[in-house]
FISE-538053 format. One record per residue: residue in three letters; residue number from 1; x, y negated, z of N, C-alpha, C in turn. Coordinates in nm, 2 decimals, padded with zeros to 4 digits. Layout:
BEGIN
@type->ALA&seq->NUM&nX->X&nY->Y&nZ->Z&caX->X&caY->Y&caZ->Z&cX->X&cY->Y&cZ->Z $
...
// end
This chain:
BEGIN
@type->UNK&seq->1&nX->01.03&nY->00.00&nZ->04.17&caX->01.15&caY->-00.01&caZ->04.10&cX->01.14&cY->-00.14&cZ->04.02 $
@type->UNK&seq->2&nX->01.25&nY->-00.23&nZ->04.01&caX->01.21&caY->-00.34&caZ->03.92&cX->01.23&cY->-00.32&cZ->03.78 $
@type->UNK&seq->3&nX->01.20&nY->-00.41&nZ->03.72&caX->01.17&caY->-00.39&caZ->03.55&cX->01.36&cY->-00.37&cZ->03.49 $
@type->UNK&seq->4&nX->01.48&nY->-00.44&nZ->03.60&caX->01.59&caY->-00.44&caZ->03.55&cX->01.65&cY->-00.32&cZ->03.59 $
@type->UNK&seq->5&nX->01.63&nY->-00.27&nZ->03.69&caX->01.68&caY->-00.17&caZ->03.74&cX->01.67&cY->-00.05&cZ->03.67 $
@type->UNK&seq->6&nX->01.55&nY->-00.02&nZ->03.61&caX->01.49&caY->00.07&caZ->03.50&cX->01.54&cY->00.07&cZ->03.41 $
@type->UNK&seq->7&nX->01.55&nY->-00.06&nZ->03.33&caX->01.64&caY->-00.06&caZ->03.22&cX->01.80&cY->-00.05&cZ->03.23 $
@type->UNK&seq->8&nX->01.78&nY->-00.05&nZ->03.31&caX->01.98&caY->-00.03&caZ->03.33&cX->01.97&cY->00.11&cZ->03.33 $
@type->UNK&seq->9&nX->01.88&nY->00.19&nZ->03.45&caX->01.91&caY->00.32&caZ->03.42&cX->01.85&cY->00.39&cZ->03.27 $
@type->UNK&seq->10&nX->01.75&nY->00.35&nZ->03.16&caX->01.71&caY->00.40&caZ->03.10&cX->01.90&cY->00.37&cZ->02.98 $
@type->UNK&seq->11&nX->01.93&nY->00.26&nZ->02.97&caX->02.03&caY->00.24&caZ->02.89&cX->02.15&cY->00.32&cZ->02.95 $
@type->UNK&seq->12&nX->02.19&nY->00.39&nZ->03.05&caX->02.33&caY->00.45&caZ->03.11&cX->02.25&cY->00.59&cZ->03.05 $
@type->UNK&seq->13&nX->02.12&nY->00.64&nZ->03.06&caX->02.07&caY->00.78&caZ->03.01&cX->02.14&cY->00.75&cZ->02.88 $
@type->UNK&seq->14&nX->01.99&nY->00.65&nZ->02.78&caX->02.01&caY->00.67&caZ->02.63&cX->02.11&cY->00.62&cZ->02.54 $
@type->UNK&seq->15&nX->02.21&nY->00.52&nZ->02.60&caX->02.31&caY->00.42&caZ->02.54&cX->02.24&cY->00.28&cZ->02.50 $
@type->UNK&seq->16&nX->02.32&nY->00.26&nZ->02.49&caX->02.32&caY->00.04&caZ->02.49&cX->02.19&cY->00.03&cZ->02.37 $
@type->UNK&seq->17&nX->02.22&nY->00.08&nZ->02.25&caX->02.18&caY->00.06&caZ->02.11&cX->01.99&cY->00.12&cZ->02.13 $
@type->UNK&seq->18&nX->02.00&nY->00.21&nZ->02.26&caX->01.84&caY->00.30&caZ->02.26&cX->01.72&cY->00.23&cZ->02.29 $
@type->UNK&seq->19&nX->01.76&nY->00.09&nZ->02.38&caX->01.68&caY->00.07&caZ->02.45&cX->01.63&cY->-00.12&cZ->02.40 $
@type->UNK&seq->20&nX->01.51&nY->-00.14&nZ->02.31&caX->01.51&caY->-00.24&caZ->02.29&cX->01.38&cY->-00.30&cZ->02.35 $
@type->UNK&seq->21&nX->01.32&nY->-00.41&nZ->02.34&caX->01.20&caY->-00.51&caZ->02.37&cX->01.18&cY->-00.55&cZ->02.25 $
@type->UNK&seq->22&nX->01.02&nY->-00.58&nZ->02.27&caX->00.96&caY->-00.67&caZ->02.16&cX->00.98&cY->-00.81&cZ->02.25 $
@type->UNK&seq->23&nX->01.01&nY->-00.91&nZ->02.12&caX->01.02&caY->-01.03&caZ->02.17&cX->00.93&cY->-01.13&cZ->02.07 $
@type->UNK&seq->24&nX->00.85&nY->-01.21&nZ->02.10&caX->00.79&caY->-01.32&caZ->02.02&cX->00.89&cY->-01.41&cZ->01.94 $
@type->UNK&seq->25&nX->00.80&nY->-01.41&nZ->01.81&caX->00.94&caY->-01.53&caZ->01.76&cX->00.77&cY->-01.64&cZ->01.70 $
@type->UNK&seq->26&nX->00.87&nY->-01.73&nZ->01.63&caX->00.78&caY->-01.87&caZ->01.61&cX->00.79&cY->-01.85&cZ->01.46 $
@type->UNK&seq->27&nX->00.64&nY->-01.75&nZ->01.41&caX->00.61&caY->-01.73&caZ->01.26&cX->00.46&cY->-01.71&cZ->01.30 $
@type->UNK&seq->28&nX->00.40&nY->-01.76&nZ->01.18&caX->00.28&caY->-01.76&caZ->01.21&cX->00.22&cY->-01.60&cZ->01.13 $
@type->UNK&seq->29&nX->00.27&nY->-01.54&nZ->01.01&caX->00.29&caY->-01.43&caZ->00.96&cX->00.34&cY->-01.36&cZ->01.06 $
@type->UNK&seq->30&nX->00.22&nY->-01.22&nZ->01.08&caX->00.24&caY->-01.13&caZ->01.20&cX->00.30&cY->-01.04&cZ->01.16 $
@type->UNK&seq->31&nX->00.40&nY->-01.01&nZ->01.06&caX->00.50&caY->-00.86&caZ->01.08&cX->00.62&cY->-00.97&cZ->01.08 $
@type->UNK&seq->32&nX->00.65&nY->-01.10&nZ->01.14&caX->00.77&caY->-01.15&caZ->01.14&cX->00.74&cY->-01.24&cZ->01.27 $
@type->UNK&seq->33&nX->00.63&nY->-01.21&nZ->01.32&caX->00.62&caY->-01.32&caZ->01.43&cX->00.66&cY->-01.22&cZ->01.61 $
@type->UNK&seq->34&nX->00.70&nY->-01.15&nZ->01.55&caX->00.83&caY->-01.04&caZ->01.70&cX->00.96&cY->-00.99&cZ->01.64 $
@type->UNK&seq->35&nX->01.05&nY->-00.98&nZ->01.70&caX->01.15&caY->-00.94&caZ->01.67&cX->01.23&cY->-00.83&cZ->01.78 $
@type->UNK&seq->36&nX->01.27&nY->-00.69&nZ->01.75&caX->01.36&caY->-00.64&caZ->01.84&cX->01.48&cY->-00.70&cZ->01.98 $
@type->UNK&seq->37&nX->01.50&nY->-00.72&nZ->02.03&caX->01.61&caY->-00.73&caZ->02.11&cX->01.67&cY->-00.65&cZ->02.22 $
@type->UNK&seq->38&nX->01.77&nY->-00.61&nZ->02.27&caX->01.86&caY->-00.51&caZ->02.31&cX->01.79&cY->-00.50&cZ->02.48 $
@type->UNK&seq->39&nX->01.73&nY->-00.49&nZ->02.51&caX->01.68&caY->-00.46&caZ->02.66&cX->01.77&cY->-00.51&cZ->02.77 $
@type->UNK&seq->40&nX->01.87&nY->-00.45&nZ->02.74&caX->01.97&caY->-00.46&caZ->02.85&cX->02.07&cY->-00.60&cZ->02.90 $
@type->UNK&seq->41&nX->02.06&nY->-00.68&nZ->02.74&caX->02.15&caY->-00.79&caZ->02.71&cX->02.09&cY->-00.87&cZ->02.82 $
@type->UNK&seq->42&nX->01.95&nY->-00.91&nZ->02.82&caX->01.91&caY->-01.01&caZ->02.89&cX->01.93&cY->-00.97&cZ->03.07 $
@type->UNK&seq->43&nX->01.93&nY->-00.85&nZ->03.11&caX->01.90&caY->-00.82&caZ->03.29&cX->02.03&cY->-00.84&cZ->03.27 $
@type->UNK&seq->44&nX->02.13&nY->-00.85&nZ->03.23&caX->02.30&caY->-00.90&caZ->03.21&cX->02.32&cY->-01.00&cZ->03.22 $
@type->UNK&seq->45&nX->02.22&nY->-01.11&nZ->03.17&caX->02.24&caY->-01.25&caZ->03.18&cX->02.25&cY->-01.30&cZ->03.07 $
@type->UNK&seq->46&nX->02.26&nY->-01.23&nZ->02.93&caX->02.28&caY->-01.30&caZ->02.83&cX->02.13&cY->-01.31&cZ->02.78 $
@type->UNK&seq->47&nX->02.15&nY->-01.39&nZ->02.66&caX->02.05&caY->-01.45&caZ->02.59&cX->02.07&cY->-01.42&cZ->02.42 $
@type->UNK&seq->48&nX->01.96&nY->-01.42&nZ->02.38&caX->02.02&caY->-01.43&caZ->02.22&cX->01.95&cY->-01.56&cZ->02.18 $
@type->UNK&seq->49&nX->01.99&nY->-01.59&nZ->02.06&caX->01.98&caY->-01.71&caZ->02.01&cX->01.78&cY->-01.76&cZ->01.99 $
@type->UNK&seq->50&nX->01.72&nY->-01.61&nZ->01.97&caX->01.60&caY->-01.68&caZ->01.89&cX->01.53&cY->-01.63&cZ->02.04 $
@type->UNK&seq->51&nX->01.50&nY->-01.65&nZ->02.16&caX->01.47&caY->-01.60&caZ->02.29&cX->01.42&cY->-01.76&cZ->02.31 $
@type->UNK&seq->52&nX->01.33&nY->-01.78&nZ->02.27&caX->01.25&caY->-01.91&caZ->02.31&cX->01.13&cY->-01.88&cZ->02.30 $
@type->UNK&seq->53&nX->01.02&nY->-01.92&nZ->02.37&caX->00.87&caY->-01.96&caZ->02.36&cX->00.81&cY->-01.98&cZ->02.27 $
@type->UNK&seq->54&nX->00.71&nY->-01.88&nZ->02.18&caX->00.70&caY->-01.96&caZ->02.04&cX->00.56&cY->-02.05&cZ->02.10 $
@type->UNK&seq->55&nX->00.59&nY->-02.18&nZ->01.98&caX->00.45&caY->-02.23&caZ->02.01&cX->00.37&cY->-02.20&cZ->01.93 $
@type->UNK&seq->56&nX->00.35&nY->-02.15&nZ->01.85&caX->00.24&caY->-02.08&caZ->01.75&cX->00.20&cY->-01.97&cZ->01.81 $
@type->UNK&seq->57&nX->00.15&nY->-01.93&nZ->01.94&caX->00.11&caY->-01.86&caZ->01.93&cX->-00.03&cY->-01.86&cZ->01.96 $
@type->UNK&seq->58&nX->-00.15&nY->-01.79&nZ->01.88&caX->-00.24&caY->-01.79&caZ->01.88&cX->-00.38&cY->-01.74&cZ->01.96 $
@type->UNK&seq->59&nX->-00.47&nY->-01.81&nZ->01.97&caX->-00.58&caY->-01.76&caZ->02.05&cX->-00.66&cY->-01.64&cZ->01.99 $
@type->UNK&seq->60&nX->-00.64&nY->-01.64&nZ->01.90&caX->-00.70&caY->-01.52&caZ->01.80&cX->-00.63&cY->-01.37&cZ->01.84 $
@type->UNK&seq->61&nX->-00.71&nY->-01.23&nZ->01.89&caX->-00.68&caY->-01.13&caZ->01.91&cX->-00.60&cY->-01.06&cZ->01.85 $
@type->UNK&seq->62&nX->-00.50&nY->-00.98&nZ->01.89&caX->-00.38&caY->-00.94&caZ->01.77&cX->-00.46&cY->-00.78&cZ->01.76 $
@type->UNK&seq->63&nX->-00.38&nY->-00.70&nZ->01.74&caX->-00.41&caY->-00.50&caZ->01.74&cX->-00.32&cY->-00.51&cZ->01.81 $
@type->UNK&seq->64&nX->-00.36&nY->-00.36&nZ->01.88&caX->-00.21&caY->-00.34&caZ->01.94&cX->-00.10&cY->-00.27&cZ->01.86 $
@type->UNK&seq->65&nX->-00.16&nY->-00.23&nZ->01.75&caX->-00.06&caY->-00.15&caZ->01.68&cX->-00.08&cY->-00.21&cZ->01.54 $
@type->UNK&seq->66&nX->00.07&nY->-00.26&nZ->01.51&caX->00.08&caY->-00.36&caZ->01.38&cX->00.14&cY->-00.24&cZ->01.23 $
@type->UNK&seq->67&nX->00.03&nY->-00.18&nZ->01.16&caX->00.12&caY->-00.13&caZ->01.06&cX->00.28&cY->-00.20&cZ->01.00 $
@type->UNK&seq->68&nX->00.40&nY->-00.10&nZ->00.98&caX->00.51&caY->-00.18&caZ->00.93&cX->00.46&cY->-00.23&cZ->00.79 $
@type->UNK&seq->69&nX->00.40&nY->-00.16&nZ->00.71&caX->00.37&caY->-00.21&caZ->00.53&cX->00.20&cY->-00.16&cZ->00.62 $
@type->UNK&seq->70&nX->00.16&nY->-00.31&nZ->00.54&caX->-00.02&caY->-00.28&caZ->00.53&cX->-00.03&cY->-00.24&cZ->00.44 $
@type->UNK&seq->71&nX->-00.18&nY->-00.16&nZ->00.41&caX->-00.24&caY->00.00&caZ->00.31&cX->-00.29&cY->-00.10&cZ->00.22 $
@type->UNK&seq->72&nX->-00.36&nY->-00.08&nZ->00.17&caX->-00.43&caY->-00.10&caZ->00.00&cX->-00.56&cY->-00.05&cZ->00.06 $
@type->UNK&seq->73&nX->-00.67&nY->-00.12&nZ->00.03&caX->-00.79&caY->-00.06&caZ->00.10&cX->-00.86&cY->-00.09&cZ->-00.04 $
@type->UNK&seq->74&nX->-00.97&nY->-00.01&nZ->-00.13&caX->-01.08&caY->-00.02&caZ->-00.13&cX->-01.20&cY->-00.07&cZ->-00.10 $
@type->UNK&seq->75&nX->-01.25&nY->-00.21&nZ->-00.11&caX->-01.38&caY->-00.26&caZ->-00.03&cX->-01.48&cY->-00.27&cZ->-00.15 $
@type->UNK&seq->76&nX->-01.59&nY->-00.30&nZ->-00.05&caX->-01.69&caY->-00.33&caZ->-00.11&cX->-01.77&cY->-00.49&cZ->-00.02 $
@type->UNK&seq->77&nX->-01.76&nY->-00.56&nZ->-00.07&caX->-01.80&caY->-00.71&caZ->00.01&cX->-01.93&cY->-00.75&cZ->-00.06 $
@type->UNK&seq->78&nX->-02.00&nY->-00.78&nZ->00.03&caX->-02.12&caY->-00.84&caZ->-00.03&cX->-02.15&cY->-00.95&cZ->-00.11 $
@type->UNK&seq->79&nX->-02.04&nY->-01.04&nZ->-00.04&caX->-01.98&caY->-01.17&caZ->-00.15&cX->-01.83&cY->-01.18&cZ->-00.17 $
@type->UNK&seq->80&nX->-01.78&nY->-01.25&nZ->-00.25&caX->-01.64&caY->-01.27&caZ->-00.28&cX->-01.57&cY->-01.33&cZ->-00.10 $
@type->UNK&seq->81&nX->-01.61&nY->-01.39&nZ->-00.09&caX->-01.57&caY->-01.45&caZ->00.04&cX->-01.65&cY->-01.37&cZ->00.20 $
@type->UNK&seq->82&nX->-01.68&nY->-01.33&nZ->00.17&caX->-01.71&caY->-01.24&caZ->00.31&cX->-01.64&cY->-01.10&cZ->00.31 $
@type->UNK&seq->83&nX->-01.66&nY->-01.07&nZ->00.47&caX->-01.59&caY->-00.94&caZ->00.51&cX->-01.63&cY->-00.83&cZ->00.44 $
@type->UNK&seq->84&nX->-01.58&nY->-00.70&nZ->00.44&caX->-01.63&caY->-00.61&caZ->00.35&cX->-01.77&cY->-00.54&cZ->00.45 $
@type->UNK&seq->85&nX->-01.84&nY->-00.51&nZ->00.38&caX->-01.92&caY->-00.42&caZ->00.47&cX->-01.92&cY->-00.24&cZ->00.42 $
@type->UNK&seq->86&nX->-01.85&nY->-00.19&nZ->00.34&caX->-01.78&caY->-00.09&caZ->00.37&cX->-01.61&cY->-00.12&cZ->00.32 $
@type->UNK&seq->87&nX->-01.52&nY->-00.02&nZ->00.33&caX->-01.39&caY->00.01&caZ->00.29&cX->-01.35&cY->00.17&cZ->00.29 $
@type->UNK&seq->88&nX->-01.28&nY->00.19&nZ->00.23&caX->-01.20&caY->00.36&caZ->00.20&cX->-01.07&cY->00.35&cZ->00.22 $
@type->UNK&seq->89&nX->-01.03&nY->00.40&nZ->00.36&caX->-00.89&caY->00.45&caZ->00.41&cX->-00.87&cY->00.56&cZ->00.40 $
@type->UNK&seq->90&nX->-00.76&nY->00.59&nZ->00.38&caX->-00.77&caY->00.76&caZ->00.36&cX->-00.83&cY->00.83&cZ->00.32 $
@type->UNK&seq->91&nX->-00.89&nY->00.82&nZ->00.20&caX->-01.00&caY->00.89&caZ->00.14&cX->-01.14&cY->00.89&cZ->00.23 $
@type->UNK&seq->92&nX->-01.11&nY->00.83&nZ->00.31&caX->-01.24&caY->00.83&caZ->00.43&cX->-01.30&cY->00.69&cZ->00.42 $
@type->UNK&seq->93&nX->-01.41&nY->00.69&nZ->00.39&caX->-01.52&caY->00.59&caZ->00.38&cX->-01.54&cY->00.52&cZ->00.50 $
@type->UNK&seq->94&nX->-01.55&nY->00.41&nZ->00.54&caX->-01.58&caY->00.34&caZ->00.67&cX->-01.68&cY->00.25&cZ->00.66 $
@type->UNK&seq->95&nX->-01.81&nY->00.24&nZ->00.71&caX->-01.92&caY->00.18&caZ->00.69&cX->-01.92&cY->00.04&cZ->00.83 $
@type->UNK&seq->96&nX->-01.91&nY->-00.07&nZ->00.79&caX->-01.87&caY->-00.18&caZ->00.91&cX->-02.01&cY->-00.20&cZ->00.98 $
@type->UNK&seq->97&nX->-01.99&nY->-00.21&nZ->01.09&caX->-02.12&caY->-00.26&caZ->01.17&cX->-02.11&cY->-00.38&cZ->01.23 $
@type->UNK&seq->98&nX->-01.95&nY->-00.39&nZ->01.26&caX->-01.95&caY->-00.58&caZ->01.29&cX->-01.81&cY->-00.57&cZ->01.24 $
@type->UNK&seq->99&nX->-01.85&nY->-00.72&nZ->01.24&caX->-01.72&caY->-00.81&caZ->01.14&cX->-01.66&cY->-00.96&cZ->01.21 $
@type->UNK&seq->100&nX->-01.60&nY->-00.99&nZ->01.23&caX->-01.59&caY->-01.15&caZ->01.30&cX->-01.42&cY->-01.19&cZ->01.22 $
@type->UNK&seq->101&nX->-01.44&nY->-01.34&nZ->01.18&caX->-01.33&caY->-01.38&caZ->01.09&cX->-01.40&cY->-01.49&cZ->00.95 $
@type->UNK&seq->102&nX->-01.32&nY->-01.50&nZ->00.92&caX->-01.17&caY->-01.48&caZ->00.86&cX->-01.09&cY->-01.61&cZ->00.94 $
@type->UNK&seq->103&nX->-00.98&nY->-01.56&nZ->00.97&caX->-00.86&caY->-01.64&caZ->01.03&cX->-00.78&cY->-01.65&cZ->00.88 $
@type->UNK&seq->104&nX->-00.75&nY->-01.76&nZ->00.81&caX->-00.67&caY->-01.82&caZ->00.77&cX->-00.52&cY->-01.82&cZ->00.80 $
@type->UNK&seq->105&nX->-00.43&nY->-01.70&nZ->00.70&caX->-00.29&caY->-01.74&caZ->00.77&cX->-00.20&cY->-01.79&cZ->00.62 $
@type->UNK&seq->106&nX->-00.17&nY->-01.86&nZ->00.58&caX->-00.11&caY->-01.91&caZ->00.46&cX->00.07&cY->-01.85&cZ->00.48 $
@type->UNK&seq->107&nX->00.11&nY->-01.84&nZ->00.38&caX->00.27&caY->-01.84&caZ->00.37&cX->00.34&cY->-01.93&cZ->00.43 $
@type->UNK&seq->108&nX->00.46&nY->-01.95&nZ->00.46&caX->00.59&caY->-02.02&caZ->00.51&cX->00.62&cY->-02.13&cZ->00.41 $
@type->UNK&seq->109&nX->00.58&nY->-02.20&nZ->00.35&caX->00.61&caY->-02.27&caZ->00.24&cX->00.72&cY->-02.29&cZ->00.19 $
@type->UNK&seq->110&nX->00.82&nY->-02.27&nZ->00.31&caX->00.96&caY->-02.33&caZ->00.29&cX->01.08&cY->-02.21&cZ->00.27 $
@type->UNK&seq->111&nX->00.97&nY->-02.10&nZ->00.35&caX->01.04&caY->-01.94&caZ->00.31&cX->01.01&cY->-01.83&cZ->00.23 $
@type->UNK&seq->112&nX->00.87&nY->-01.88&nZ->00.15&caX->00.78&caY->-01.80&caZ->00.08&cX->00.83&cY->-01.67&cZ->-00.05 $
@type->UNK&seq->113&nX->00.84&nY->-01.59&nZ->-00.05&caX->00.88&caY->-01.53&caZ->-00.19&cX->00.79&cY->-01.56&cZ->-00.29 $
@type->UNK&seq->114&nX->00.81&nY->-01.56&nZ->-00.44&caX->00.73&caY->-01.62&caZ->-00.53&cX->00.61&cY->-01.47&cZ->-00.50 $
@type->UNK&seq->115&nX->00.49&nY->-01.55&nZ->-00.53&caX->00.39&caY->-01.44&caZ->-00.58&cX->00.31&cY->-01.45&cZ->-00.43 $
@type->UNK&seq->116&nX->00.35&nY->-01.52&nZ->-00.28&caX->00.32&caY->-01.48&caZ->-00.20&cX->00.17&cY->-01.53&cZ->-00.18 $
@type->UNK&seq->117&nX->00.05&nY->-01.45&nZ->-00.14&caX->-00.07&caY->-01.51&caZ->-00.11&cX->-00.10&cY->-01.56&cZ->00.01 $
@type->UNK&seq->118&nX->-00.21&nY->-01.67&nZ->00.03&caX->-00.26&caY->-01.72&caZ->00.17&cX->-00.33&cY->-01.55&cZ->00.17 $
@type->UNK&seq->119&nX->-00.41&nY->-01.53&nZ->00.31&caX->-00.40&caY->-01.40&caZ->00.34&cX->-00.56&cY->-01.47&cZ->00.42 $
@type->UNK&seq->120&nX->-00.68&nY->-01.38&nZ->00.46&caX->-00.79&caY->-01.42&caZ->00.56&cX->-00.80&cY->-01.28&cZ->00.61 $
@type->UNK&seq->121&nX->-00.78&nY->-01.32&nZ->00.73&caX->-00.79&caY->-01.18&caZ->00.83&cX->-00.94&cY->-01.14&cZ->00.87 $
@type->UNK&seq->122&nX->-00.97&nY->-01.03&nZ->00.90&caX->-01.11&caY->-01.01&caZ->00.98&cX->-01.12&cY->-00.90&cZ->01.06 $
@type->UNK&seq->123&nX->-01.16&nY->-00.91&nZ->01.17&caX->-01.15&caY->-00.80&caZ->01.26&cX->-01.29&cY->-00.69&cZ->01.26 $
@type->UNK&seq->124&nX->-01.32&nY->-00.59&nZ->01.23&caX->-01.40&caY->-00.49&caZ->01.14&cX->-01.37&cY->-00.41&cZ->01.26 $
@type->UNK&seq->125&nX->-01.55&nY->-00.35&nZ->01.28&caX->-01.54&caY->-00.25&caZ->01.37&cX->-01.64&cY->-00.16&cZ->01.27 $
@type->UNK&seq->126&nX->-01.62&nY->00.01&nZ->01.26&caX->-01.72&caY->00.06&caZ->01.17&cX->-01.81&cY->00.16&cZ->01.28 $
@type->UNK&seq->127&nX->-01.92&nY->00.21&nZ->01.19&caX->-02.02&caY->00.31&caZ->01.30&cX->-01.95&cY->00.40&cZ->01.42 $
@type->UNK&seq->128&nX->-01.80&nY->00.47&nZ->01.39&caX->-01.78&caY->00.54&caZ->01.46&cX->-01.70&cY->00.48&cZ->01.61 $
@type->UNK&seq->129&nX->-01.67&nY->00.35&nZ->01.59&caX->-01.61&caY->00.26&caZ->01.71&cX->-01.51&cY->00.18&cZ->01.70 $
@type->UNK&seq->130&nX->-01.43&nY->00.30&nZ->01.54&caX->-01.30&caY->00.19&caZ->01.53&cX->-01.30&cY->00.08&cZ->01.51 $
@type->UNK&seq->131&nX->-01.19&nY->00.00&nZ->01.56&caX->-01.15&caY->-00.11&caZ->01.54&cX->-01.04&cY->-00.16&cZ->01.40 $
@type->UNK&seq->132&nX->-01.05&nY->-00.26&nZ->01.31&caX->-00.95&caY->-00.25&caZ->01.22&cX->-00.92&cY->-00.42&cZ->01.20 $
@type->UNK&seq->133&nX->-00.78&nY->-00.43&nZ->01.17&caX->-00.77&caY->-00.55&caZ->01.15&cX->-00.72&cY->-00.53&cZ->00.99 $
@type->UNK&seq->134&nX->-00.78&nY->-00.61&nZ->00.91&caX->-00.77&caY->-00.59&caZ->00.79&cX->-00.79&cY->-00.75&cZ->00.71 $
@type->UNK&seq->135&nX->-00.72&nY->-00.81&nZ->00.57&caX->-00.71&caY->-00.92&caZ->00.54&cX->-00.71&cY->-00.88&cZ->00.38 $
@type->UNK&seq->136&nX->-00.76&nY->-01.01&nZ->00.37&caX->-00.79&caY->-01.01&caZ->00.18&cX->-00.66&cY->-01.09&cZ->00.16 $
@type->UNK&seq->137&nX->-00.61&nY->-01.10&nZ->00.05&caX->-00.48&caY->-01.15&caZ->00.00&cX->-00.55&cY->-01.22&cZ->-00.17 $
@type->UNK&seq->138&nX->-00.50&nY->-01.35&nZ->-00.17&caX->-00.57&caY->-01.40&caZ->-00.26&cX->-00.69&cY->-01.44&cZ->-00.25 $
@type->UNK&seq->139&nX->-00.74&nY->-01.61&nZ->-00.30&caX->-00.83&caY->-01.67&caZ->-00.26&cX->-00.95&cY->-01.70&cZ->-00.37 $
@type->UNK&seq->140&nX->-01.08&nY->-01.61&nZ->-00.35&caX->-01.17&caY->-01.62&caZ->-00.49&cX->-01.20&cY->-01.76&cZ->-00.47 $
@type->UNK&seq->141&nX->-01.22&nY->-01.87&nZ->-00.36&caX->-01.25&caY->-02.02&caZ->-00.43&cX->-01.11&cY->-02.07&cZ->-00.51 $
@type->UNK&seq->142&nX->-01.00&nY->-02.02&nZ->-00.55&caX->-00.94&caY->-02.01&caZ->-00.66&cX->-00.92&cY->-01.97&cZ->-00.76 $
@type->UNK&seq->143&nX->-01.01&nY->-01.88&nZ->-00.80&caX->-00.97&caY->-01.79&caZ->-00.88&cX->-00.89&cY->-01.70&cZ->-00.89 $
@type->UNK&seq->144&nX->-00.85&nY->-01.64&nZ->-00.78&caX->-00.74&caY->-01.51&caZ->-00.75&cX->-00.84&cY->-01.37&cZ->-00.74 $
@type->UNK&seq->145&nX->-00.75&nY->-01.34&nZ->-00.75&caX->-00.83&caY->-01.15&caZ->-00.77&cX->-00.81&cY->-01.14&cZ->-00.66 $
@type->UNK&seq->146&nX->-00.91&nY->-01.11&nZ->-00.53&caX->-00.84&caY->-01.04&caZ->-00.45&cX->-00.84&cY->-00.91&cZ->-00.37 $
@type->UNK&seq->147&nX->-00.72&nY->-00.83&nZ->-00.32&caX->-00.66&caY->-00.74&caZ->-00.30&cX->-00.72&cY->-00.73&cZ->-00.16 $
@type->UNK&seq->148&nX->-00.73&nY->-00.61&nZ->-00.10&caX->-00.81&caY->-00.60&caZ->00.03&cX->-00.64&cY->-00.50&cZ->00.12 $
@type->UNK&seq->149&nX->-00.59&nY->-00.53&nZ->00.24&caX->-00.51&caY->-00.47&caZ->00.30&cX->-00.55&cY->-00.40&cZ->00.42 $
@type->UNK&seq->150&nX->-00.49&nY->-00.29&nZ->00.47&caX->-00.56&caY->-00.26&caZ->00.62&cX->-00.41&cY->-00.31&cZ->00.70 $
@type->UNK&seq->151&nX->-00.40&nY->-00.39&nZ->00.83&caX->-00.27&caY->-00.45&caZ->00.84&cX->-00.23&cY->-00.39&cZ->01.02 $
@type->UNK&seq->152&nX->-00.36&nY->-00.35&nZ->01.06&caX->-00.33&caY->-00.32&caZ->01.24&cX->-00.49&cY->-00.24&cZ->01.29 $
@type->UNK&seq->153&nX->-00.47&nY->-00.21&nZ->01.39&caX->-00.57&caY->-00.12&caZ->01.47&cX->-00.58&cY->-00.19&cZ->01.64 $
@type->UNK&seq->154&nX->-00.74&nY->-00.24&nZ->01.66&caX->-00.78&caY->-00.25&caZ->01.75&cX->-00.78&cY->-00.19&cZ->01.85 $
@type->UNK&seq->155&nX->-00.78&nY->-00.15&nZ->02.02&caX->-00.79&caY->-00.07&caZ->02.12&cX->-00.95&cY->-00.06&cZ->02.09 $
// end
């Protein structure tokens, strides 16, 4: 069955409004770099406005599952600028066994809200297998305090 034919019948079941896609957009900040769009608009022939190629898109591994608000984590880092080698989610202690990172993602300069920090991502796997993608916010070779976030989950 093709991918359009599906969605036409999945939108006649659930209605127009049920059935959406993730679409890439051109932000380098990953809870703004996809955007919903209506499934059905496009096998119809339309288009929406922001339905373009982003070029920012990165060679660096995403999660497959992007928390909507990232957590507040608890670390413990061995230095200011390194990954944590443990963290506390959920009351639950996670001891890292590999780490690889930090990816550098700065703010939108031009769209920024006041207060907003450069962010260093690191991809943290702990003893039990999980995978976590998690980022410091605020830069200690500046003098920032920084805040430790859990932001997405590895396969």
């Amino acid at each position: 069955e093709s991918r359009a034919s599906l969605i036409d019948r999945l939108v006649a079941r659930l209605g127009h409004g049920a059935v959406l896609r993730i679409k890439p957009r051109e932000c380098w900040q990953p809870e703004a770099a996809q955007y919903a769009a209506y499934a059905d608009m496009e096998t119809a022939g339309f288009h929406d406005d922001m339905n373009t190629t982003p070029h920012c898109l990165t060679a660096a591994p995403r999660p497959i599952r992007l928390l909507g608000v990232p957590q507040k984590l608890a670390v413990v880092a061995l230095l200011p600028d390194h990954p944590p080698a443990r963290f506390v989610w959920q009351k639950r202690t996670h001891k890292v066994i590999r780490a690889s990172g930090p990816e550098r993602i700065a703010p939108q300069w031009w769209s920024a809200a006041a207060g907003t920090r450069t962010r260093d991502y690191f991809r943290l796997q702990d003893e039990d297998g999980a995978r976590f993608w998690v980022y410091r916010e605020g830069l200690p070779e500046r003098g920032e305090e920084p805040d430790w976030f859990l932001h997405g989950f590895f396969a």
